[in-house]
C-alpha positions as CSV (number, residue, x, y, z in Angstrom):
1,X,15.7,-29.4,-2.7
2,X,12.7,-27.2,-2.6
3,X,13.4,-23.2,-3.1
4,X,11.8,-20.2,-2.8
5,X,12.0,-16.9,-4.7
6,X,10.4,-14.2,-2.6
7,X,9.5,-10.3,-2.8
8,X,10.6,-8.2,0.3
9,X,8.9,-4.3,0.8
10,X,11.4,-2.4,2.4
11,X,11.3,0.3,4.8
12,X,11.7,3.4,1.8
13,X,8.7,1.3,0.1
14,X,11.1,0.1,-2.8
15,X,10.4,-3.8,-3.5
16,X,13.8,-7.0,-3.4
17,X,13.7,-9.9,-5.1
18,X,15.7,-12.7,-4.1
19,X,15.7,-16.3,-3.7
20,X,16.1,-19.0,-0.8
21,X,16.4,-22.7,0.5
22,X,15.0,-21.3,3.5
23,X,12.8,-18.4,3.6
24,X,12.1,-17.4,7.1
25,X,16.1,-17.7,8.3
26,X,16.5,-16.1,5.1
27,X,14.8,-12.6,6.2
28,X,16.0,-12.9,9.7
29,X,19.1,-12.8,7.8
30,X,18.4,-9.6,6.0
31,X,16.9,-7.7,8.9
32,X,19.8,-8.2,10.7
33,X,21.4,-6.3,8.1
34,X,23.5,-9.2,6.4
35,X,21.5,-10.1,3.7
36,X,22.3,-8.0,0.9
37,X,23.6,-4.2,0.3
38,X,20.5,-3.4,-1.1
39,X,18.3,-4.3,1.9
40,X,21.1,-3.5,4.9
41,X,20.5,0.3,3.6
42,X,16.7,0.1,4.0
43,X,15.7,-1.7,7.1
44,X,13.1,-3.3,8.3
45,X,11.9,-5.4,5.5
46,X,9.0,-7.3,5.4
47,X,8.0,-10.2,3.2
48,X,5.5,-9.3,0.8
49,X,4.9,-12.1,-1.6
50,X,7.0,-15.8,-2.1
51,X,6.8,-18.9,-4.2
52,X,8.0,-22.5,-3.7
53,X,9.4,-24.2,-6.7
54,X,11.3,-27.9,-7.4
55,X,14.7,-26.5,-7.0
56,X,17.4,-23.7,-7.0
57,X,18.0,-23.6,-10.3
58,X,13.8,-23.2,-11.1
59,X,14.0,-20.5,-8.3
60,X,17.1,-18.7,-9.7
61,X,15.0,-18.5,-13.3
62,X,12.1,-17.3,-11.6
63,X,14.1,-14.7,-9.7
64,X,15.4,-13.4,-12.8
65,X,11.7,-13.1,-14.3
66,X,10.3,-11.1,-11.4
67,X,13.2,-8.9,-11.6
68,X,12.2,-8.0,-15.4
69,X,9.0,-7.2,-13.7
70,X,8.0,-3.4,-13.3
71,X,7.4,-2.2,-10.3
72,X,3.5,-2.0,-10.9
73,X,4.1,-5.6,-11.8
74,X,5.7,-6.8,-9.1
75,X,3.1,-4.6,-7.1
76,X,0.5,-6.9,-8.3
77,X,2.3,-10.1,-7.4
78,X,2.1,-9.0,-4.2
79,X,-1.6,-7.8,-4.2
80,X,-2.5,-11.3,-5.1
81,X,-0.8,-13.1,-2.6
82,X,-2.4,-15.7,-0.3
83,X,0.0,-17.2,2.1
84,X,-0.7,-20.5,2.7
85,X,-1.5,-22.9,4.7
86,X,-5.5,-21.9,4.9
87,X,-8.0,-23.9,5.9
88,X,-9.2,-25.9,2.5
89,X,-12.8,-24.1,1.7
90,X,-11.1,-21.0,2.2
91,X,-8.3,-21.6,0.1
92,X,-10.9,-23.1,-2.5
93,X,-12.5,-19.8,-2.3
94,X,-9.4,-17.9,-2.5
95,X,-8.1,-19.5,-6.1
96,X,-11.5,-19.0,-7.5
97,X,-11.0,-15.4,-6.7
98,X,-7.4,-15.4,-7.9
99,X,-8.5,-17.3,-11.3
100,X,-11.2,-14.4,-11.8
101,X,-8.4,-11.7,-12.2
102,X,-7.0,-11.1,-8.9
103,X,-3.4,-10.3,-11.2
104,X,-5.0,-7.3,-11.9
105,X,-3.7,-4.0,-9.6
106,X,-6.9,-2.6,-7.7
107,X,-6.9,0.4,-9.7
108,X,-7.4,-1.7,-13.1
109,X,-10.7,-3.2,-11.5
110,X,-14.0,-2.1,-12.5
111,X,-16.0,-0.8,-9.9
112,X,-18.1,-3.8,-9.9
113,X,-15.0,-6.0,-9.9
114,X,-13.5,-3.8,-7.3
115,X,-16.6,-3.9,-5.0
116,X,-16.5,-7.9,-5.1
117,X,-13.5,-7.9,-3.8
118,X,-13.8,-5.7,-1.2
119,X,-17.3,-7.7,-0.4
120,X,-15.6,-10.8,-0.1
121,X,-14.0,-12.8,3.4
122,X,-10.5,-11.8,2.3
123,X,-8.7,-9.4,4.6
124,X,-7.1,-6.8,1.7
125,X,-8.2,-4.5,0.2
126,X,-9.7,-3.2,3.3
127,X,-9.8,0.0,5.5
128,X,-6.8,1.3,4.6
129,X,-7.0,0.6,0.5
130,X,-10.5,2.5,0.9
131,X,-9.3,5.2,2.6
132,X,-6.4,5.8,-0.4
133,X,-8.9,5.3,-2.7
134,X,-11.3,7.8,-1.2
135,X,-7.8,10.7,-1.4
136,X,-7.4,9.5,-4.9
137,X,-10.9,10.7,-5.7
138,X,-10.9,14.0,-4.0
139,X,-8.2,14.7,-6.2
140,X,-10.0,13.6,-9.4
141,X,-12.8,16.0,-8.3
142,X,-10.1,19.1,-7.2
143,X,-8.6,18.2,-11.1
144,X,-12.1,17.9,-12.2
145,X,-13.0,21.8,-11.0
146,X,-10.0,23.3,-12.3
147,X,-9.7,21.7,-15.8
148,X,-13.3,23.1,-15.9
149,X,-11.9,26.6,-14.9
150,X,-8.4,26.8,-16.3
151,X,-8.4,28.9,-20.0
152,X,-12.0,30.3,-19.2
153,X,-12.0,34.1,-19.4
154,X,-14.2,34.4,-16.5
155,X,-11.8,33.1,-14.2
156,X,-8.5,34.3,-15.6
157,X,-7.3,36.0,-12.2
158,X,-7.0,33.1,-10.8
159,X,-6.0,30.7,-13.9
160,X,-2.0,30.3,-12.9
161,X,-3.3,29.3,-9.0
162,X,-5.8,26.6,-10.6
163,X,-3.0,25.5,-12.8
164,X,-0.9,25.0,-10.0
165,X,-3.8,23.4,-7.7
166,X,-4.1,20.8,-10.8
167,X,-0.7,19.9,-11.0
168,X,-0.6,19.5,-7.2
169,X,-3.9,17.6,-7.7
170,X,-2.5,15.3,-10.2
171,X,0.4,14.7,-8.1
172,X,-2.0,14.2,-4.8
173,X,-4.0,11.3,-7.1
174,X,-1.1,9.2,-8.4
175,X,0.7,9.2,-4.6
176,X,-2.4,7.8,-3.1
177,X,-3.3,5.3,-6.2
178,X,-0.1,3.9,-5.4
179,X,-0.8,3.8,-1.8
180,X,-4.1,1.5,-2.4
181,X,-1.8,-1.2,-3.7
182,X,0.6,-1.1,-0.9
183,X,-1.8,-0.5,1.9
184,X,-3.4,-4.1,0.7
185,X,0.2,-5.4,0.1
186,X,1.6,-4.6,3.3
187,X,-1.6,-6.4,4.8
188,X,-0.7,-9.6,3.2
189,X,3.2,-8.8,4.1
190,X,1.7,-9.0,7.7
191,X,-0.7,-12.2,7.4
192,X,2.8,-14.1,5.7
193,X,5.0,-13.3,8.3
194,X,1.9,-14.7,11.0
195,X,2.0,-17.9,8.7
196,X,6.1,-18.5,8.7
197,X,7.6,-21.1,10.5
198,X,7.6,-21.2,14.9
199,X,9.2,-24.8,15.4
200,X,12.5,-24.0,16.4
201,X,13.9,-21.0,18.7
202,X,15.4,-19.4,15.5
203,X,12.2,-19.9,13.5
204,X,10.7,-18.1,15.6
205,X,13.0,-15.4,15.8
206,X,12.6,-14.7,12.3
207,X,8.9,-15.2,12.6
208,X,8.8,-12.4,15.0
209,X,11.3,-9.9,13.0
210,X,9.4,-11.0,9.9
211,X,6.0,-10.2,12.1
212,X,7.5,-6.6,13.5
213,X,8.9,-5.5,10.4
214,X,5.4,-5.8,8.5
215,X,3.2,-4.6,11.0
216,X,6.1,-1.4,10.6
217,X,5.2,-1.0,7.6
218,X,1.5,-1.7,7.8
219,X,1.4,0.9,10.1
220,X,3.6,3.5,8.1
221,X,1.7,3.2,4.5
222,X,-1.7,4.6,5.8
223,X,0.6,7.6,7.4
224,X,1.4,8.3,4.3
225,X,-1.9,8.1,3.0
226,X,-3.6,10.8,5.8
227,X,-0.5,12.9,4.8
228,X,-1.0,12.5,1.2
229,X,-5.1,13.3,1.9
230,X,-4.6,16.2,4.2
231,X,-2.2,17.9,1.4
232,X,-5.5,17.6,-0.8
233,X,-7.7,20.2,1.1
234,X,-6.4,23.5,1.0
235,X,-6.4,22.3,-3.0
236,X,-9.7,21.9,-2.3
237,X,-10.7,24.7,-0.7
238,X,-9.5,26.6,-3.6
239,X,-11.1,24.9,-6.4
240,X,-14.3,25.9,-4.5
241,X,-13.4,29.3,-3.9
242,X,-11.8,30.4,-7.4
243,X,-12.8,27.4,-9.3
244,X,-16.1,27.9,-11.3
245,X,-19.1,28.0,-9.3
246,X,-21.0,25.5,-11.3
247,X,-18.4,22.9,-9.9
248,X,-18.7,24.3,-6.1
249,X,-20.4,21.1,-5.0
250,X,-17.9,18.8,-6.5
251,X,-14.7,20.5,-4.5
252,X,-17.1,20.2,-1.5
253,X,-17.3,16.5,-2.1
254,X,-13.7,16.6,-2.5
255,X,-13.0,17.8,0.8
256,X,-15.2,15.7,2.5
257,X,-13.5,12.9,1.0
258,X,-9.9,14.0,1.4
259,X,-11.0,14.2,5.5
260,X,-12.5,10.9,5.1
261,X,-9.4,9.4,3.7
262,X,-7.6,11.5,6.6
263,X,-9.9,10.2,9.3
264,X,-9.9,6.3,7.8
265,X,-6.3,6.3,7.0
266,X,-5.4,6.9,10.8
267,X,-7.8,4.7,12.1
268,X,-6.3,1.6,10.0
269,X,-2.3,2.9,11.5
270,X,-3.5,3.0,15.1
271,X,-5.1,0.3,15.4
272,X,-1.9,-1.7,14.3
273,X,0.9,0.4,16.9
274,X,-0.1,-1.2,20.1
275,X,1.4,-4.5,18.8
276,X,4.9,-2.4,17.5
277,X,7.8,-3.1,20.0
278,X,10.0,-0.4,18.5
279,X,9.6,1.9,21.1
280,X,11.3,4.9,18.3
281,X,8.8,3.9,15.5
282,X,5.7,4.4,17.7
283,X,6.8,7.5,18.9
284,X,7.7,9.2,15.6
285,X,4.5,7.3,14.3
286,X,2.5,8.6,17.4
287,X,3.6,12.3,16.4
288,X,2.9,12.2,12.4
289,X,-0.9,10.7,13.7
290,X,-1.0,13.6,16.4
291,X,-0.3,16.5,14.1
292,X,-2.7,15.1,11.5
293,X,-5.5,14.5,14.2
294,X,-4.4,18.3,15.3
């Protein structure tokens, strides 16, 4: 009997590996909170990546491989992901794209390879992915200003500020390179779920769970990534003022990325809320998006 092994995101971002004879009663079955402790603590989940195989015991070997995964690993998995079915020159296109490196995490492209990609007729990366990857450069420049500063005589009143504004920096870049990936793998969490199973009444039940609980989540990464951007411009605004002046223009460009990201970011999570039913979600998304528009 044909199995699956499948990735679900959860609601705290953390990934679940599990396998299945049936996948979409299967996460019906854990967003109803009875699929495992693991999941029942972190609800909604949302499918993020799956494969068929022959039979339960080729899915329970498989499981056990993905869980020896890290979670950058896994990350890619589900970056790569194409649900099927597509229409055949699509899909055609899709491998090709897959066989030229599509296992690779956006961040490891080159900016040639990256720019294909984002060129292409597939969906993700996108808007959102762009936007993280715009944050994730303003921080590289607000590093760039200080590590230009920091230990230079001339700006030694201000050295333990710029040392702090790095760290903070640093911290700002890896939260939104980490957000890329999951904006694009919360997209494909969303085109799966549009892709399980409607035939009968409980199918599509847990189509439309499956459905809510990614566009959830596809709606709460690119929060995160206007919150992560907006945290970059007061660490802007002081690499520009007490950074070294020969770098002024570069922690200007920050900033006017870190409100792009800001600007993009929310764009890509409101456009998804008018199809959220969870009439709680939308409104604490609603005010997060209000106070960052503020």
């Amino acid at each position: 009997m044909t199995a699956y092994v499948y990735i679900l995101r959860c609601a705290d971002r953390s990934l679940y590996t599990g396998w299945t004879n049936d996948l979409a009663h299967r996460l019906a079955v854990h967003n109803a909170g009875r699929g495992a402790k693991y999941t029942k603590a972190r609800l909604p989940v949302a499918l993020a990546y799956y494969e068929e195989l022959a039979d339960k015991v080729a899915a329970q070997r498989r499981e056990y491989a993905i869980k020896q995964l890290t979670r950058s690993q896994k990350l890619a998995l589900c970056r790569q992901f194409v649900p099927n079915p597509t229409p055949p020159r699509e899909q055609g296109v899709r491998k090709r794209k897959q066989d030229k490196g599509a296992s690779k995490l956006l961040s490891e492209m080159s900016v040639s390879r990256f720019l294909d990609e984002l060129a292409s007729n597939s969906p993700a990366p996108g808007g959102g992915s762009v936007a993280a990857l715009a944050g994730a450069m303003a921080a590289g420049l607000v590093s760039m200003v200080c590590n230009l500063s920091i230990g230079n005589e001339k700006f030694a009143a201000a050295d333990a500020e710029l040392r702090a504004t790095l760290t903070a920096a640093e911290a700002g870049r890896a939260d939104l390179s980490r957000l890329m990936e999951e904006d694009t793998a919360a997209y494909n969490a969303v085109i799966a779920a549009y892709k399980l199973a409607k035939g009968s009444d409980e199918e599509k039940a847990a189509r439309s769970t499956a459905i809510q609980a990614a566009l959830q989540q596809a709606t709460a990464v690119p929060i995160l990534t206007a919150e992560a951007a907006a945290r970059l411009l007061p660490l802007a605004a002081t690499a520009q003022e007490k950074g070294n002046p020969n770098a002024a223009s570069d922690a200007y460009v920050a900033r006017l990325l870190a409100e792009a990201a800001i600007k993009g970011a929310l764009a890509n999570a409101e456009i998804n809320l008018p199809s959220v039913k969870d009439a709680a979600f939308v409104a604490q998304a609603q005010a997060r998006v209000a106070a960052l528009h503020g």
